[in-house]
Structure formats: structure tokens, C-alpha cells
VOLUMLO-382055 format. One record per residue (C-alpha): residue in one letter; residue number from 1; x, y, z. Coordinates in steps of 0.25 Angstrom, whole numbers, padded with zeros to 4 digits. Example, Ala and Ser with C-alpha at 12.3 -4.5 7.8 and 13.67 -1.06 7.14 Angstrom:
> aa / i / X / Y / Z
> A / 1 / 0049 / -0018 / 0031
> S / 2 / 0055 / -0004 / 0029
END
This chain:
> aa / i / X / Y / Z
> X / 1 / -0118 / 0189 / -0319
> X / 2 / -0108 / 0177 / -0313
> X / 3 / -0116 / 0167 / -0324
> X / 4 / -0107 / 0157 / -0334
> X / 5 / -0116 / 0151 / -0343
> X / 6 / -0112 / 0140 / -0352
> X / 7 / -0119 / 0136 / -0364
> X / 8 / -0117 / 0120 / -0366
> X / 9 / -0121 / 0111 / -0377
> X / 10 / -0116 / 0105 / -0391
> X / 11 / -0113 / 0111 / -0402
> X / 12 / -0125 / 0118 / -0410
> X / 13 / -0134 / 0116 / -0397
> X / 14 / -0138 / 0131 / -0398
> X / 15 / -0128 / 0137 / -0387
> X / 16 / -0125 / 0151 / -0395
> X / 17 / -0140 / 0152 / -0398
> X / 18 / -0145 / 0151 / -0385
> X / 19 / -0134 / 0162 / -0379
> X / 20 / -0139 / 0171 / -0390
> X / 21 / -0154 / 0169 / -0388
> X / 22 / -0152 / 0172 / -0373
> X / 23 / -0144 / 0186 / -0377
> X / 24 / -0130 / 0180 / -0373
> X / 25 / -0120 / 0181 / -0384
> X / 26 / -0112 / 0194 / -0377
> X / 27 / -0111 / 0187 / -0364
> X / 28 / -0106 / 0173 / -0372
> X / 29 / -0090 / 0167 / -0373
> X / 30 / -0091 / 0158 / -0385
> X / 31 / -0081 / 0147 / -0387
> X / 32 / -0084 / 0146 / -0402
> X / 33 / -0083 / 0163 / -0404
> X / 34 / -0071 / 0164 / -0397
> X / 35 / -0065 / 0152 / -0407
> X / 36 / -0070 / 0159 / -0418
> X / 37 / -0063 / 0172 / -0412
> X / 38 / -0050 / 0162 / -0411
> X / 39 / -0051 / 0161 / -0425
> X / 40 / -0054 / 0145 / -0422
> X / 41 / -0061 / 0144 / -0436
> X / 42 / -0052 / 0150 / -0444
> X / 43 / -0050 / 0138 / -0454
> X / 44 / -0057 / 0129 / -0461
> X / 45 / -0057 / 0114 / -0466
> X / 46 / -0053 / 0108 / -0479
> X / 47 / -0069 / 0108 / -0480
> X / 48 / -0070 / 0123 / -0477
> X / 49 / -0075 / 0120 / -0463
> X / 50 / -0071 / 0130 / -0451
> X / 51 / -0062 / 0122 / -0442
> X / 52 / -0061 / 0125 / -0426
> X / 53 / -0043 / 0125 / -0422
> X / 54 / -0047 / 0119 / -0409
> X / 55 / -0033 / 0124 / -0405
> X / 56 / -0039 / 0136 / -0402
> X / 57 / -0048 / 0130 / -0393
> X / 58 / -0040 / 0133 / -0380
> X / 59 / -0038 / 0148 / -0383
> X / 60 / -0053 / 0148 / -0388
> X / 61 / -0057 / 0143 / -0372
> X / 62 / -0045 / 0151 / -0366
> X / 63 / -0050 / 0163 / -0370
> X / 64 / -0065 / 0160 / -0367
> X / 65 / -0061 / 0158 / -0352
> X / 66 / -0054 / 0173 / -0353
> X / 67 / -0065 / 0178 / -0357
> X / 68 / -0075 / 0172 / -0347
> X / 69 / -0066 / 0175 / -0336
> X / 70 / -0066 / 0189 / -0342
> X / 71 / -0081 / 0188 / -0340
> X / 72 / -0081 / 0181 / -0327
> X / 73 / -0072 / 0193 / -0322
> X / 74 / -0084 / 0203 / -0322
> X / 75 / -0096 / 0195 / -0320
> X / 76 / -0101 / 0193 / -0334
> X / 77 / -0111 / 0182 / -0337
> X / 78 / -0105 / 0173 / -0348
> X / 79 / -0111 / 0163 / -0356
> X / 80 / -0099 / 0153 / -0363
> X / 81 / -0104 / 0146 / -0379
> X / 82 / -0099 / 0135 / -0381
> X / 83 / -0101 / 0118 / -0377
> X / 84 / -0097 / 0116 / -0365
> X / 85 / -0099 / 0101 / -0367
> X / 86 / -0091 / 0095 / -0357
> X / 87 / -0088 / 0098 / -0340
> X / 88 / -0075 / 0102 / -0343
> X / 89 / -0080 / 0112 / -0352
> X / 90 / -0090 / 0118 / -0341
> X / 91 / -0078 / 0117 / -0329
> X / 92 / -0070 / 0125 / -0336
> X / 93 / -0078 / 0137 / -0330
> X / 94 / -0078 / 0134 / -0316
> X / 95 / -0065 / 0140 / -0311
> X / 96 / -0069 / 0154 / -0318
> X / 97 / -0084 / 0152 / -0313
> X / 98 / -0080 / 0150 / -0299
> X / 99 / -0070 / 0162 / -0299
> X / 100 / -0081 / 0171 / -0305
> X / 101 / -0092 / 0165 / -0298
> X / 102 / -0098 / 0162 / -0309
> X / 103 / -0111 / 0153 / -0311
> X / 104 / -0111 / 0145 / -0322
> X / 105 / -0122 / 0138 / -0330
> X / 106 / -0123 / 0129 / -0343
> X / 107 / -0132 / 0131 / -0353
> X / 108 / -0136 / 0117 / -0359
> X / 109 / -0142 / 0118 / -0372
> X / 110 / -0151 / 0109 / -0378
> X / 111 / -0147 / 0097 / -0385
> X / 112 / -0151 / 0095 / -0399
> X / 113 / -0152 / 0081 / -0406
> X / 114 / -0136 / 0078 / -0412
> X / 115 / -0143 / 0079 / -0427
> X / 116 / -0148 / 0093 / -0425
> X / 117 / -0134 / 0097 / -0418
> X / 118 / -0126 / 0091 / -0431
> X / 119 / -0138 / 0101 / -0440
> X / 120 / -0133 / 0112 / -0432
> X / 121 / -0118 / 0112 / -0433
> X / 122 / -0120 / 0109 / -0448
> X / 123 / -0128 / 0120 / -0450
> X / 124 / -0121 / 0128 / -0442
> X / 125 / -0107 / 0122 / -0449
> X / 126 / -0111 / 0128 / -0463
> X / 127 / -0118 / 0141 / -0460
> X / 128 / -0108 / 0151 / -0461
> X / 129 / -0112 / 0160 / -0450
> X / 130 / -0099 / 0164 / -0444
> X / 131 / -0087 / 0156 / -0438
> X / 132 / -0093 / 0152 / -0426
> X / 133 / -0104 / 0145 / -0434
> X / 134 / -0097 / 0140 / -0443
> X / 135 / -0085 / 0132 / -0439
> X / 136 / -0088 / 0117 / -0442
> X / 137 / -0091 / 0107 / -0433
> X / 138 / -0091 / 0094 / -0433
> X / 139 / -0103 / 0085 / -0430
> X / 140 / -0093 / 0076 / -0422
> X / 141 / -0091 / 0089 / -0414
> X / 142 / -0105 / 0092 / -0412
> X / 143 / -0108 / 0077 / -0407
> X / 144 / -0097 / 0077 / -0396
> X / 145 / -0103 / 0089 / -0390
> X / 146 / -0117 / 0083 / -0391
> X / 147 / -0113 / 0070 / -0382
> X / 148 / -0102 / 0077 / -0374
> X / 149 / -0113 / 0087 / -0368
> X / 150 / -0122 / 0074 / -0363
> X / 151 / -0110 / 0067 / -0357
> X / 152 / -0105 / 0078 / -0349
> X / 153 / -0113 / 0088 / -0339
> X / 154 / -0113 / 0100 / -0333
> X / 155 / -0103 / 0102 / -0321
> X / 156 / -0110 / 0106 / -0307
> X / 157 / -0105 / 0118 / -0305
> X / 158 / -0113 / 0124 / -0318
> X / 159 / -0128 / 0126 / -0317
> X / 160 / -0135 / 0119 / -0330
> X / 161 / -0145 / 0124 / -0337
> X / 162 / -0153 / 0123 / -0351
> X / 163 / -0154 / 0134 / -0363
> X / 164 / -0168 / 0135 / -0358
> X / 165 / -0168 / 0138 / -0344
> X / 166 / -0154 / 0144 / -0344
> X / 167 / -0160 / 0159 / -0344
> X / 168 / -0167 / 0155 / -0330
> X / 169 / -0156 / 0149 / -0324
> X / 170 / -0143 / 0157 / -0328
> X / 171 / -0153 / 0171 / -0327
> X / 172 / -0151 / 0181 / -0316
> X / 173 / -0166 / 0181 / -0310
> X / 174 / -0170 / 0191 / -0299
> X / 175 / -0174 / 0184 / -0286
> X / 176 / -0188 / 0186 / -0280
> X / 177 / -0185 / 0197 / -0270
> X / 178 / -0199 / 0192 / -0264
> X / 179 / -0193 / 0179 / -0259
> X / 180 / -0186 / 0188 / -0248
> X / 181 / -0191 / 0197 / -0238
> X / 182 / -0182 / 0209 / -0242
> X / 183 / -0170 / 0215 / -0248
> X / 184 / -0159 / 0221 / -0240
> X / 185 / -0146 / 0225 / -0249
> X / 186 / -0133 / 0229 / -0241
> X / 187 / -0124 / 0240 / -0251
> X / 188 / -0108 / 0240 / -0250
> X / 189 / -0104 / 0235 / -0236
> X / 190 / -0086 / 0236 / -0239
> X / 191 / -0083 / 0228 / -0227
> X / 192 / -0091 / 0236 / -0217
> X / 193 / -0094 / 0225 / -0210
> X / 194 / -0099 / 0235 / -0195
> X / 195 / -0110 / 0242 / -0206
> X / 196 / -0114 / 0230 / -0212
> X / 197 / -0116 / 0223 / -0198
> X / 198 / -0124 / 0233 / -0194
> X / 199 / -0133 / 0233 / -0205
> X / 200 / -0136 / 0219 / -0202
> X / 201 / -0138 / 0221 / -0189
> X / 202 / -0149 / 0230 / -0188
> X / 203 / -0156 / 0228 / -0202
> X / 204 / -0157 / 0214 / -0198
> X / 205 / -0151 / 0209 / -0209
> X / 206 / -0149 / 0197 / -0202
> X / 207 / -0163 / 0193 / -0201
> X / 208 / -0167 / 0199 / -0214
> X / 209 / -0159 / 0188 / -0221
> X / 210 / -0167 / 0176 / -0210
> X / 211 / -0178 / 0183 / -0216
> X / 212 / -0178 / 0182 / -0231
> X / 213 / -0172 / 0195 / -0233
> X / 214 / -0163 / 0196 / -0247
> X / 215 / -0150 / 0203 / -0240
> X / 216 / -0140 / 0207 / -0251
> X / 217 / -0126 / 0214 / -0249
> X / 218 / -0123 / 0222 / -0263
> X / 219 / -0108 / 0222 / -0264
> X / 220 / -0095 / 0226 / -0259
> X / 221 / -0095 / 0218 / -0245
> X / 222 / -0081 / 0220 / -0245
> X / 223 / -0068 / 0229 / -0246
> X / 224 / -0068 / 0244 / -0239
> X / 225 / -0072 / 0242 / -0226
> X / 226 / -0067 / 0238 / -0214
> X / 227 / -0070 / 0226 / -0210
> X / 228 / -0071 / 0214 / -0220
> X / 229 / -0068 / 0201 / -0213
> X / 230 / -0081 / 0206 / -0206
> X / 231 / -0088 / 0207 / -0217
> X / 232 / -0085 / 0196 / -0224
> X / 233 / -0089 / 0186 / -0212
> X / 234 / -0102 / 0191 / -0210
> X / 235 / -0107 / 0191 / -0224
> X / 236 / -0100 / 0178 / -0228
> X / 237 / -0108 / 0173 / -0214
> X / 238 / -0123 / 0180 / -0220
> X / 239 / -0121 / 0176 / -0232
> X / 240 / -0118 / 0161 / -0229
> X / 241 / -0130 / 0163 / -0220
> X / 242 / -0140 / 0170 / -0229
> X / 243 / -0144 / 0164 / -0245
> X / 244 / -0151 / 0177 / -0245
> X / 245 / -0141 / 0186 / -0242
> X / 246 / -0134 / 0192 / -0255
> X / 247 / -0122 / 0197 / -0257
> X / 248 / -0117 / 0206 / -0269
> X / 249 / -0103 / 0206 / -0276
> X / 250 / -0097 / 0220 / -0276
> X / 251 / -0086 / 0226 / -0282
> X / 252 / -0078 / 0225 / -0269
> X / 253 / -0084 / 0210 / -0267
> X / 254 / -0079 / 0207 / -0282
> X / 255 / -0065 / 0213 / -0278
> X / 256 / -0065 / 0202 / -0267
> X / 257 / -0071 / 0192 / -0277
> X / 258 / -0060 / 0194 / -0288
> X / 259 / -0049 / 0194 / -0277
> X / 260 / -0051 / 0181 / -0270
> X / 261 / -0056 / 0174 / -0283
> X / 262 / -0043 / 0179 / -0288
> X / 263 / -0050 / 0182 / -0303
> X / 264 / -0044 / 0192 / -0315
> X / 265 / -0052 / 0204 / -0307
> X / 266 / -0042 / 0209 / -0300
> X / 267 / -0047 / 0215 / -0287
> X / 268 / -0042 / 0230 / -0282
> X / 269 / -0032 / 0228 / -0269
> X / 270 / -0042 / 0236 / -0260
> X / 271 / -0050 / 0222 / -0260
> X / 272 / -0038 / 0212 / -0255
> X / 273 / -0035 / 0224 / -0246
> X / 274 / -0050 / 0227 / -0240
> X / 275 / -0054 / 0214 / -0240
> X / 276 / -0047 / 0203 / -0244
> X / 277 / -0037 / 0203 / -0234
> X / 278 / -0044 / 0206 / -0223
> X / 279 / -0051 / 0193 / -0226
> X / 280 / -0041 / 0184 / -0227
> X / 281 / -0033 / 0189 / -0216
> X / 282 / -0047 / 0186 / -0207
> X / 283 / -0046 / 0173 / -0213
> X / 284 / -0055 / 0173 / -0223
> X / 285 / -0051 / 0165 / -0235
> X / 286 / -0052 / 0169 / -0251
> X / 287 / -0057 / 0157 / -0252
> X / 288 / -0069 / 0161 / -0240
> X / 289 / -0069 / 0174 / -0248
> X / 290 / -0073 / 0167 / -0260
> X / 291 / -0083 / 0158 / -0255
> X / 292 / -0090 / 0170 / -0250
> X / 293 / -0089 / 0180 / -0263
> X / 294 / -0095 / 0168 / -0271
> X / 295 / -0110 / 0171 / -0265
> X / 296 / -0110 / 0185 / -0270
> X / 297 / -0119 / 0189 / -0282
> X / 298 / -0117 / 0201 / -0292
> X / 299 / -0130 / 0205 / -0290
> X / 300 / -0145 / 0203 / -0286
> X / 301 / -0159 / 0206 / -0292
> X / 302 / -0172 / 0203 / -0286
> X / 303 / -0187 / 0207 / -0291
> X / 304 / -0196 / 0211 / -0282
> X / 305 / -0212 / 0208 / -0282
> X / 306 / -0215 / 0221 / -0291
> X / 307 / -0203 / 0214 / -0300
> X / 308 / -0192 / 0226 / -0295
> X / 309 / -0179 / 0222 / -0298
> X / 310 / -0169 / 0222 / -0287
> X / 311 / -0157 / 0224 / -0294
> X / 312 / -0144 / 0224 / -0283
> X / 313 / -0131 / 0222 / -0287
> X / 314 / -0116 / 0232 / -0281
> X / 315 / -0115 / 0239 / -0291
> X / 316 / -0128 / 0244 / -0294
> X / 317 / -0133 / 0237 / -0310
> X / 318 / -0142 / 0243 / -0320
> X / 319 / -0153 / 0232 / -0324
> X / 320 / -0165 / 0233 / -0328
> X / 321 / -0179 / 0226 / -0321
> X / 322 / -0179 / 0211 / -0329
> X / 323 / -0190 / 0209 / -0319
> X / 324 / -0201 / 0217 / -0326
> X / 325 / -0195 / 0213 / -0341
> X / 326 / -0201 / 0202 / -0349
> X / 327 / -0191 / 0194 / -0357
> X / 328 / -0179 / 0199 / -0349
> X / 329 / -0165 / 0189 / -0354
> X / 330 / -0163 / 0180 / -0340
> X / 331 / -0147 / 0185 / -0341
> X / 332 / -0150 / 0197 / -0340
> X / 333 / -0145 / 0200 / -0328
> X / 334 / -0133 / 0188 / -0330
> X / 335 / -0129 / 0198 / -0342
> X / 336 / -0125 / 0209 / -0329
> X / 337 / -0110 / 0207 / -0327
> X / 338 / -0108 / 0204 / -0312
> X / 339 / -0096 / 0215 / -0311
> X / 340 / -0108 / 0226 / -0316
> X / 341 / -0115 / 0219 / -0304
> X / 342 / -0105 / 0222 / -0295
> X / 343 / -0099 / 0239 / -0301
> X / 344 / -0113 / 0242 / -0306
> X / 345 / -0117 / 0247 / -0320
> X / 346 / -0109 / 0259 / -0324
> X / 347 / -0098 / 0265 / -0319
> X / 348 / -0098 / 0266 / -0304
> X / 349 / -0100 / 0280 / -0304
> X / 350 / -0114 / 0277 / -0314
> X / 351 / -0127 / 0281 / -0307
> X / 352 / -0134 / 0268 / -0306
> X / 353 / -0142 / 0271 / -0296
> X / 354 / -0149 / 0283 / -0305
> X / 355 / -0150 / 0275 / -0317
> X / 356 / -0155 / 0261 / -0309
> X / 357 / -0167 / 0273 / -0303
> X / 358 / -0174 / 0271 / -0314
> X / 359 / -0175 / 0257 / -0318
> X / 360 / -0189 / 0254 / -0316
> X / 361 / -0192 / 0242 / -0307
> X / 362 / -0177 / 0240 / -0305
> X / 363 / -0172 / 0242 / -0289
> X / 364 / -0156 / 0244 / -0288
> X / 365 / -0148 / 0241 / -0276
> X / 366 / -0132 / 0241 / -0278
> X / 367 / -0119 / 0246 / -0271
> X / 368 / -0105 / 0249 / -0274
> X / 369 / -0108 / 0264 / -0281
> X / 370 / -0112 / 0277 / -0276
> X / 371 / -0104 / 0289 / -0282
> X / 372 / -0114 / 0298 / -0278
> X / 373 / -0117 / 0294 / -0264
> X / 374 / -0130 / 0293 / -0268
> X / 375 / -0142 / 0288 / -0257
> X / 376 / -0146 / 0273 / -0258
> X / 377 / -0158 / 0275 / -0267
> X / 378 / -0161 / 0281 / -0281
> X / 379 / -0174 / 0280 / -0281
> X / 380 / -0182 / 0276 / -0295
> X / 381 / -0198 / 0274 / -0297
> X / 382 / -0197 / 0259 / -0298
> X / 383 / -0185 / 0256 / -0292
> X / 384 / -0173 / 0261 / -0287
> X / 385 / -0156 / 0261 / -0286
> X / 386 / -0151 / 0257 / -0273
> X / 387 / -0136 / 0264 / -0270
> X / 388 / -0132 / 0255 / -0258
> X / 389 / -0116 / 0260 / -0259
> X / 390 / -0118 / 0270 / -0248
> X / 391 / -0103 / 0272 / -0245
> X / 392 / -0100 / 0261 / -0233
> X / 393 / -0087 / 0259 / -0236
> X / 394 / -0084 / 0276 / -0234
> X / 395 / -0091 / 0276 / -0221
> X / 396 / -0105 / 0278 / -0227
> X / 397 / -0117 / 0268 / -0228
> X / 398 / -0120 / 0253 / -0229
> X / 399 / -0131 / 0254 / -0237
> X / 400 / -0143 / 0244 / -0235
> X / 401 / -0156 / 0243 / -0243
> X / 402 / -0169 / 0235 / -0237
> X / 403 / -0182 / 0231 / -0245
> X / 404 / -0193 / 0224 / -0241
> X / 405 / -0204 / 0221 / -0247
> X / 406 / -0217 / 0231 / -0250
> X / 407 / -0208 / 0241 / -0243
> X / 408 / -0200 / 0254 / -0249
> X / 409 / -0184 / 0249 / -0249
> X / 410 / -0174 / 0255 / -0238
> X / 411 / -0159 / 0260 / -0238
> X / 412 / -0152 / 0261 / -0226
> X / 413 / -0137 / 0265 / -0222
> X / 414 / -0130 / 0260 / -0211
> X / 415 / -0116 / 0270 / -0209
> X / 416 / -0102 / 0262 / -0211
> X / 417 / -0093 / 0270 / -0200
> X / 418 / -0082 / 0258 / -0202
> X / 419 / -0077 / 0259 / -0214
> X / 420 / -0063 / 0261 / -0222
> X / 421 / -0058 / 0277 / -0223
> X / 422 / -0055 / 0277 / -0238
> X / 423 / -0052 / 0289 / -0246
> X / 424 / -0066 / 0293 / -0248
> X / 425 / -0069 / 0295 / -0232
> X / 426 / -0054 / 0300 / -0230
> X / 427 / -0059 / 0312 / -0241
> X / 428 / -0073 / 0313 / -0234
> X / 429 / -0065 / 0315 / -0220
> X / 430 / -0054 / 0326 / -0225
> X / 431 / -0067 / 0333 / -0229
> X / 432 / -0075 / 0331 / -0218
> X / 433 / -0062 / 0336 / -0210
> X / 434 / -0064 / 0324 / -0201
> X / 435 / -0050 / 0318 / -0206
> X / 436 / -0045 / 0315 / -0191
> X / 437 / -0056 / 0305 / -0192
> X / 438 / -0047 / 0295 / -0200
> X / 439 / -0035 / 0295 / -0188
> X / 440 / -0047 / 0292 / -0176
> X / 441 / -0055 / 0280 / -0182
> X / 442 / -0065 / 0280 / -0168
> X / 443 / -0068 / 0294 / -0169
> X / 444 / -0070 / 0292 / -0185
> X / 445 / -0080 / 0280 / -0183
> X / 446 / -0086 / 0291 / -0173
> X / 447 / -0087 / 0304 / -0182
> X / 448 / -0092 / 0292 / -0194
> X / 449 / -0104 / 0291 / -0186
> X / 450 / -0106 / 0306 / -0185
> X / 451 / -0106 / 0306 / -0201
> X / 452 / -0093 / 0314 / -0200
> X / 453 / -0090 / 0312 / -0214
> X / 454 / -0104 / 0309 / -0221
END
């Protein structure tokens, strides 16, 4: 997930432990390793004490910023060692935060008394563990970064908490779906603004949401279709309107994101193309765009009364039900990269719908992959795999699943007949022997309706 933790705290105040009891060593960029790995204690004093070249601190923090923006690129939750003493110290994540979209929390630990600090370093001074323990510090060092921590705090931007109730804060934890009256979860739209229109219409969507209905839309609003401007407007509108409408980052939508956020991903040209400029061009901003691609999540989980696990994200995630595990790590679902989130576990062409059958208590909605063509549902005993990519973007189905309460889950399929003739339907129209279609658009739309081409 989207999370930057930041450990803070002096010197020998029990930072590396902390990481390491909670299991989060792999996901960890530690100033003091990659010195180490610099070969910044490489040489001794006349007394035979390992020495720090501070000269090599720059290219020590260069590089650490490298690889958290290596990170940050695909989503990956991040934990950063080291003091982070000062304000300075903790601004210097924000540009990369905000670019990302990166929440970012600060793990103060504990202060011990300044006499037990100086029995730490000492010990830890002389034990001969390895490089990264046994550099030598001095006490002088150890009581700057005692007083410096009091005198300065955490910038607003960052959300603070302890060593003890970090795990409840920083944790991913499924929302109650029992707070809401249903579940409606819209699959791939791709700009098909007339479809999506429709649905909302005579579902009601509309007043679903002024009635405590949980409405989610799982990926790729964008690219493909025909008409984005539209798109765009009305759900920039709905979701400005409605806290309890959700909105997914798909593929597509992260191709958008990387454009107008201008990161190291660098998007495909179909996305400026489709979607891009066609937005700017209706006056919509990059900036607008920006503001509005910031209230997407990566994914969303919910437990129900019998403790099911909702488990939605695009592309379609293998996890497992924490909901009915005792002593489950709180970052487990922080550990889940948000570009898995959005492609799915596998390949795309993997059978995550077969394999997500058969998790007991887990109930999988995703989008984005369909090889097979396969129908909405893969049924299992205690849950069930959701396949909402139903094609809209060829011509196909808007996919739209509706759960209520004490009541058996339902898929619907509303038929796109606006829609982008791409090289798929152009193939199914040769075959079909209907290729005069693409010369008369009006008697097209009219032979779509008759399911000329499937």
C-alpha cells in the first residue's frame, strides 16, 4: 500500500527492534546499512574505533531517496531507519509523498532516561556484532539527538503515532460492511459514459448512495471509450458529493495518474491520446485532473456480520481471510504492493477467479482480466470470485454487482453499443461477415442491438 512509515527517535531508542518484531526488516531502507554498504566504516582510529567519513553522507541519502522512489513507483509500503530528529529531516519526504500519494506516519519511540541511552551505545560500542553495530559513537552524539527530538516536532502533514499503537494506526483494517445498507461494485467503465449513465439511472444509484449504500467503481474509469470529458464530470460531480462512494485506481487510471503527475512510470501514448487530451482540450486542467485522481484507493476490504471478507481491488488479489485468523500481523494487507492491487496477482492471463473459489470465507470482486470470457461468478462453498471485466470497452457488458444484506448477491450486465471499434471487434466483424458495418455507424449501432457480433 501507499504507507511511508518513519521511525523517530535517538540513538539506541530501539528503532531496528521494533521494525524487526513487527516482521518489517524486507520492507525497510536503513540509513546505517546503506553506510555500511558505502563502505563508511571502513577505517578505524588511532584507539582501533570504527570511524563514520561523513563525506559519504550525501551519497548515503542520495541513494536512499533512489530507492524509495523505486518503491514509491509501484506502490510498495516502506518503512525508512534511521533518526529523523529534526523537521527538516521529515520534510524532506513530502515532494515524493505527494507525487505518489503517499500517507506518511512517524513512529516515535519511547524515550529512555540519557543514563540508560549512554549503557546502550556503550554496549553496543564494543560488541562486535557486525559493522552496523559496531561503529563507535560518541556519548556527545547520543545526547544531541536526545534534546534535538524534544525541541522539535512532527510537521502537520505527517500523522504521529507511538511504537505501541502504531499497528492500529498504520494497519489496513477491513470497514464494517454492516455500517451500510448495501454493496453495489461497478467493473471497467473505459469512458463509456452513455452505459455508465444508464446504470445509474435505473438502478438508482442515485439514491442508493442518500441511503447509506457503499457504491464502488473497481478500476479503469478511463481510456478506450468514447466519450471521456463526460465521464469525468459526472464522477468528479458524485464523488465530490458522496464520502461513500469509492472509487478504485486501475491500470488505465494509474496511466493517467503517472502522466499528469509526471513520475519515472512512464505511461503508454494511447493514454494522452484517449484521455488526456481530450480532457485538456474540454478545459480541464492536469492540475483538476490531479486533484480528482488523489481520492482513488488501491483497493477495498470489508467483513461482513458472519466475518466474510470482501476482498475488491481491479485486478483481482489473492489474500487470504485475516477476519477469521487470530494473531494476524496488522500490516498485512499494507505488505500488498498497490501495483498488484491494480494488474492482480499473476500474470494477466493467471486464473485468479479459479484459484480465489476456493478460499474459505473470502468473496472476491475485481476487473481489468478476463482471458477466457468467463461469466461474472465462480462460485466456491464459502465465498466466491467476482469477474466484473465483462468486455465494455469491445461493445460487450458493464458489469454491476448488488448485495444486500440476508439476501443471495446479484450481477447484472447492461450492453455498451457506444463504444471504440478496435482491432478485436474489427477481427469479430470480418468473421461475422458484417464488415460494411464499420462504413455506416447508424446501422452499426443498429445491428449492435440485434447482437450481430456477440
Amino acid at each position: 500500500m501507499r504507507q511511508l512509515v518513519l521511525m523517530r527517535g535517538c540513538i539506541g531508542s530501539g528503532k531496528s527492534t521494533w521494525i524487526r518484531q513487527n516482521g518489517l526488516e524486507d520492507y525497510t531502507l536503513s540509513a546505517d546499512k546503506i553506510r555500511v554498504l558505502a563502505g563508511s566504516y571502513a577505517t578505524t582510529d588511532v584507539d582501533g574505533n570504527l570511524i563514520y567519513q561523513q563525506k559519504d553522507e550525501s551519497f548515503v541519502w542520495d541513494l536512499l531517496f533512489k530507492m524509495l522512489e523505486n518503491r514509491m513507483a509501484k506502490g510498495e509500503f516502506t518503512v525508512i531507519d534511521a533518526q529523523h530528529a529534526t523537521r527538516k529531516s521529515i520534510n524532506a519526504y513530502k515532494t515524493l509523498a505527494h507525487k505518489y500519494n503517499y500517507t506518511v506516519y512517524v513512529v516515535e519511540m519511547s524515550k529512555p532516561s540519557l543514563d540508560e541511552l549512554h549503557a546502550r551505545i556503550k554496549d553496543r560500542n564494543t560488541s562486535g556484532n557486525n559493522l552496523e553495530d559496531n561503529k563507535y559513537i560518541k556519548e556527545s552524539v547520543v545526547d544531541n539527538s536526545y534534546y534535538r527530538i524534544d525541541a522539535e516536532s512532527v510537521p502537520r502533514f505527517a500523522i504521529k503515532c507511538n511504537s505501541d499503537n502504531a499497528g492500529e494506526k498504520i494497519g489496513i483494517h477491513p470497514l464494517n460492511l454492516n455500517k451500510y445498507n448495501g454493496l453495489v461494485v461497478l467493473g471497467d467503465i473505459h469512458s463509456s459514459y452513455r452505459v455508465l449513465k444508464e446504470v445509474w439511472d435505473k438502478e438508482n444509484i442515485e439514491d442508493k448512495l442518500n441511503n447509506n449504500w457503499l457504491v464502488v467503481c473497481a478500476g479503469d474509469l478511463f481510456d478506450r471509450g468514447t466519450r471521456p470529458v463526460e465521464t469525468f464530470i459526472f464522477l468528479e460531480k458524485e464523488k465530490n458529493e458522496h464520502k461513500n462512494l469509492v472509487l478504485l485506481m486501475g491500470n488505465h487510471d494509474f496511466n493517467l495518474y503517472n502522466e499528469v503527475f509526471e513520475t519515472k512510470v512512464n505511461p503508454p501514448q494511447h493514454t494522452h491520446n484517449d484521455t488526456t487530451e481530450p480532457l485538456n482540450r474540454a478545459g480541464i486542467s492536469n492540475k483538476r485532473i490531479r486533484r480528482f485522481l488523489r481520492k482513488f484507493n488501491d483497493a477495498l476490504f470489508l467483513y461482513d456480520k458472519d466475518y466474510s471478507l470482501f476482498n475488491i481491488t481491479h485486478g483481482g488479489i489473492n489474500v487470504d481471510n485475516v477476519m477469521q485468523t487470530d494473531g494476524i500481523n496488522p500490516f498485512y494487507f499494507s505488505k500488498i504492493p498497490a501495483l498488484e492491487m491494480i494488474y492482480g496477482s499473476g500474470k494477466f492471463a493467471d486464473g485468479i477467479d479459479k484459484v480465489m473459489s476456493h478460499k474459505e470465507g473470502v468473496i472476491t470482486i475485481h476487473g481489468h482480466r478476463n482471458v477466457k470470457q468467463i461469466s461474472p461468478l465462480t462460485p466456491g462453498e464459502t465465498g466466491g470470485s467476482y469477474n466484473l471485466e465483462q468486455g465494455v470497452d469491445e461493445g460487450r457488458n458493464l458489469a454491476i454487482y448488488f448485495y444486500r444484506h440476508n439476501s443471495i448477491p446479484e450481477v447484472k450486465l447492461y450492453k455498451n453499443y457506444e463504444f471504440n471499434i478496435n482491432s478485436h471487434v474489427r477481427k469479430q466483424l470480418v468473421d461475422s461477415g458484417t464488415k460494411h458495418l464499420l462504413e455506416d455507424p447508424k446501422t452499426f449501432i443498429l445491428e449492435a442491438k440485434k447482437n450481430v457480433f456477440g
